[in-house]
N, C-alpha and C positions, 0 to 999 in steps of 0.2 A: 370276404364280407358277406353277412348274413342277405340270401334273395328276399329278403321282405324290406331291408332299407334300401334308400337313394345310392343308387350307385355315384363313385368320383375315381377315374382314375388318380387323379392328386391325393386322394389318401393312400396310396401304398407308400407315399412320398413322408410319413408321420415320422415328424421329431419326437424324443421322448420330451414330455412337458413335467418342468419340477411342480408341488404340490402347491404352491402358494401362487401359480395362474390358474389353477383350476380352481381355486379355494375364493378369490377377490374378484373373480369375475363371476364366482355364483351360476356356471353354467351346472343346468341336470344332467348332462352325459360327454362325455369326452370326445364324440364325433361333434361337436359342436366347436369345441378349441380346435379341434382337427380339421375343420372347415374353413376357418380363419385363419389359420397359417398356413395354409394349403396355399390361401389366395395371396399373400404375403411373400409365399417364396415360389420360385420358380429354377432356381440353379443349384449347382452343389455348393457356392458363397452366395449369398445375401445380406443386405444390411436389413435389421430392424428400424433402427433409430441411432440418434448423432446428437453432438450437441460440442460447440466451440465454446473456446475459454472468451472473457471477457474483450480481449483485444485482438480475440479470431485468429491467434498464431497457432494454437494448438486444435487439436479434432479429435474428440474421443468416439469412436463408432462401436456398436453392438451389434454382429455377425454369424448368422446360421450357417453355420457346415456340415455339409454332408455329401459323399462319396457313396451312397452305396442304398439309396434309396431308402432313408427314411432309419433302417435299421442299426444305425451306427452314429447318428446325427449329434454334432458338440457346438459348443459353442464359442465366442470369439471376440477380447473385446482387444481394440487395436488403437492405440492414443500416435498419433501420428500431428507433424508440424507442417504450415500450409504448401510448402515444398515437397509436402511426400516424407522427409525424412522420421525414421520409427525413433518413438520415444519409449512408447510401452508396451506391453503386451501381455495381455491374460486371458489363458485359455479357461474353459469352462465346459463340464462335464455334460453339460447339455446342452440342451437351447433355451435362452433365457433371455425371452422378448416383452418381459414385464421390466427389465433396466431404466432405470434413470440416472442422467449422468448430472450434478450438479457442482456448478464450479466455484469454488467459495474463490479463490481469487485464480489470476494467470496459472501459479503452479503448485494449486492446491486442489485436488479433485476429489470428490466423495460418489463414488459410487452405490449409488441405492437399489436393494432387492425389498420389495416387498415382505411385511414381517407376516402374511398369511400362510407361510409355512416354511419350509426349507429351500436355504438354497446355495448353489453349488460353492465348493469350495474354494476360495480364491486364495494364490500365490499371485503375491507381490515382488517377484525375487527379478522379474524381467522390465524393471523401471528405472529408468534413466534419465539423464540429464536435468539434475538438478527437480526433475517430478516430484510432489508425494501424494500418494492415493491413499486415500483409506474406504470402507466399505462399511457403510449405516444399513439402516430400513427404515420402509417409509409406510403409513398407514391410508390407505384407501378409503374414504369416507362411502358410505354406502348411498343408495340412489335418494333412498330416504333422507336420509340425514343431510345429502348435499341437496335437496330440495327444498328441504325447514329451513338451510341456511342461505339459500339465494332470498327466500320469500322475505329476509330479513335487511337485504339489499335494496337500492335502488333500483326497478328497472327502466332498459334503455330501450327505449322504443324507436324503430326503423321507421324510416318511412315507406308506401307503397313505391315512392320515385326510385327510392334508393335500392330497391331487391330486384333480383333476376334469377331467373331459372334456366336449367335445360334436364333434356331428356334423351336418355342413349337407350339401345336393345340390340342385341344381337345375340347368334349361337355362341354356345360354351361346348369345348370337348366333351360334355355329359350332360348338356340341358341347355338353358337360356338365361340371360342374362336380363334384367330390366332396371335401368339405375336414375335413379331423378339428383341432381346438385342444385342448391339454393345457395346463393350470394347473397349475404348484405356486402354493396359495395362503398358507404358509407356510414360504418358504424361507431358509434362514437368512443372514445376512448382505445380500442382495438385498429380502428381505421378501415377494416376490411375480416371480416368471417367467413363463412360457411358450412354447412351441413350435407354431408352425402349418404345417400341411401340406394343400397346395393341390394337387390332380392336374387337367389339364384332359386330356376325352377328346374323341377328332375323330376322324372318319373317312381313313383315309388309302389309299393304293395301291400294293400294290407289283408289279411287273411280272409274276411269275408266279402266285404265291398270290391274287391279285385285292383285293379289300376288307379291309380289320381296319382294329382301332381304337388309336391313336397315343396315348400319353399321355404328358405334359410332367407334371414337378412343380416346385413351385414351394415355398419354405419362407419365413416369417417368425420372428423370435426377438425375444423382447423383456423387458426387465425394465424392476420397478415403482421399482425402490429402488436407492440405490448404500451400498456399505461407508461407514459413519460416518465423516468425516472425508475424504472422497475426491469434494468437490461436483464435481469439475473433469476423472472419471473418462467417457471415451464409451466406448459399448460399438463396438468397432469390427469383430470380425467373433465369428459362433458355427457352431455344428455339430454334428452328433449323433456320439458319438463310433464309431471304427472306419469309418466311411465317406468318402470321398474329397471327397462334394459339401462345398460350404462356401458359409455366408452371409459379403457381403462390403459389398451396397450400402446403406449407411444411408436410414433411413426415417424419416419422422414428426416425433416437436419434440424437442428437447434429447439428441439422437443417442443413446436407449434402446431402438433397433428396429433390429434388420439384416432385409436381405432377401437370399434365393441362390436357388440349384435345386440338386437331383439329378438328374445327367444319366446316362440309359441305364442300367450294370449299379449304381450309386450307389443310383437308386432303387427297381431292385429288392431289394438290400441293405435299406435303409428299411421295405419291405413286410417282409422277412422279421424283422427287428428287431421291428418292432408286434407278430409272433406271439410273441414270446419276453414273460420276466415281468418287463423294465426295459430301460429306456434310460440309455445314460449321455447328458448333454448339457454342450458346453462353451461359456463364455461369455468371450470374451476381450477384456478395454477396453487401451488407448489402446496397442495394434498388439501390444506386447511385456512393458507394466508388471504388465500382472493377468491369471492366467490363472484359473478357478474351473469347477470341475465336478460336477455335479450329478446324482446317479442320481435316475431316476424311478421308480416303481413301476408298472407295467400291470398286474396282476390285476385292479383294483378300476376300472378303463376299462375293461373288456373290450367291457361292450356298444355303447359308440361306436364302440369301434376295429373290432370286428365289422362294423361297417356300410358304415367306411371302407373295409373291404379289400374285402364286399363289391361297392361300389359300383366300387373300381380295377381289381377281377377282369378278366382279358380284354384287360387295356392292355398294350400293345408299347412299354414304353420305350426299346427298345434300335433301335427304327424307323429312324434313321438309318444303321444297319449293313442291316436287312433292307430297306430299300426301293429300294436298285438289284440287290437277286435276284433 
């Protein structure tokens, strides 16, 4: 890696990424994707994300493999019955943690890639019992357009009683970590939310200013609960609103978690929102059907989120523009 960026040792760990996560996530450089699945994966198997059929007998999981540090890296989707026993299995020429797995019924599974570019070839030939897959694409609304369409929604407003916060830091094998989580713990309709914000800080170089410190952020979203009557709703992307960053890559089991970043002037926006006395946040399931938005209250965080900006103080996330000056 070139001595004027942030060093990571988890980037020698690079999956190859197909073109249509680079392309719907809207990121300016590829050490950005490479920064977030860096923190995603940690072994030569990992899951990305999961999702059960309607009466939870069946598990479809989405899987990074890789043996050999980054330069070899496939992918992996495995439909398995809540016993363990294998139902299906399709390999995948890369890593392809933009997946979504939607279940039209028990043993009807539609496998979704994103239609923002190419994506890897899939063989059906290792499905069994009684399964049938097929493989769609799904269109990602962009940060804009799923903001005009929350503003067209209802929103739900939180109470100060009902939010809480915390706040973590510690060292990273290449820098520091400083992450703030906000709970709504009674939010209406969803029943329970949240929003996390991860900054990682590294030393970096830029040719004439010398040393300062780089920081990437990194976001999660997630809810506890779906609208009554909507088992078959994923959350597919969310976002704080007024800001351009957007969460896109699903996470975790039964697709209730997005993962994104705010890149450069994104997350300085971000910081300056934490100063203000609410957030608005929006959550949007299955790309275009549901859009919901949620105001938070900050007053009554004040003391985590205090801690949070202190500890981001000082960070350049705009580093990719300042570091060939």
């Amino acid at each position: 890696m070139c001595c004027t960026q942030p060093t990571n040792p988890c980037m020698s760990r690079l999956p190859r990424l197909n073109k249509g996560v680079l392309l719907f996530i809207g990121l300016a450089a590829l050490g950005f994707v490479v920064l977030l699945i860096s923190h995603l994966i940690s072994d030569d198997t990992e899951p990305f994300s999961s999702n059960s059929s309607p009466d939870k007998l069946l598990n479809a999981e989405n899987f990074f493999i890789d043996g050999c540090a980054g330069e070899c890296a496939t992918g992996l989707i495995a439909i398995k019955r809540k016993d363990g026993e294998k139902v299906g299995e399709i390999e995948l020429s890369s890593p392809t943690p933009d997946i979504f797995f939607y279940w039209v019924n028990n043993k009807n599974l539609r496998v979704l890639f994103s239609d923002a570019g190419d994506h890897p070839h899939i063989d059906l030939s290792k499905i069994s019992n009684g399964l049938t897959v097929s493989v769609g694409t799904y269109h990602v609304l962009s940060a804009s357009v799923a903001s005009a369409k929350a503003t067209q929604q209802p929103k739900y407003a939180v109470s100060d009683a009902a939010v809480s916060a915390s706040y973590t830091s510690g060292a990273a094998r290449d820098g520091e970590l400083c992450e703030l989580s906000m709970v709504a713990n009674q939010a209406p309709e969803l029943g329970k939310l949240g929003v996390e914000i991860e900054v990682h800080r590294d030393t970096c170089s830029y040719k004439k200013q010398g040393e300062a410190i780089c920081g990437f952020m990194n976001s999660r979203f997630w809810v506890a609960g779906k609208p009554e009557g909507s088992s078959q709703l994923m959350l597919t992307s969310a976002n704080i609103a007024g800001v351009s960053g957007y969460g896109v890559l699903p996470t975790g089991a039964d697709h209730m978690a997005i993962r994104g970043q705010f890149l450069e002037g994104d997350a300085n926006q971000i910081i300056d929102k934490l100063k203000g006395k609410s957030i608005s946040v929006d959550y949007n399931f299955n790309f275009s059907e549901l859009t919901m938005r949620y105001r938070l209250p900050l007053i009554s965080l004040s003391r985590p989120i205090e801690k949070f900006l202190k500890c981001v103080d000082g960070a350049d996330f705009e580093w990719s523009k300042h570091i060939q000056e």
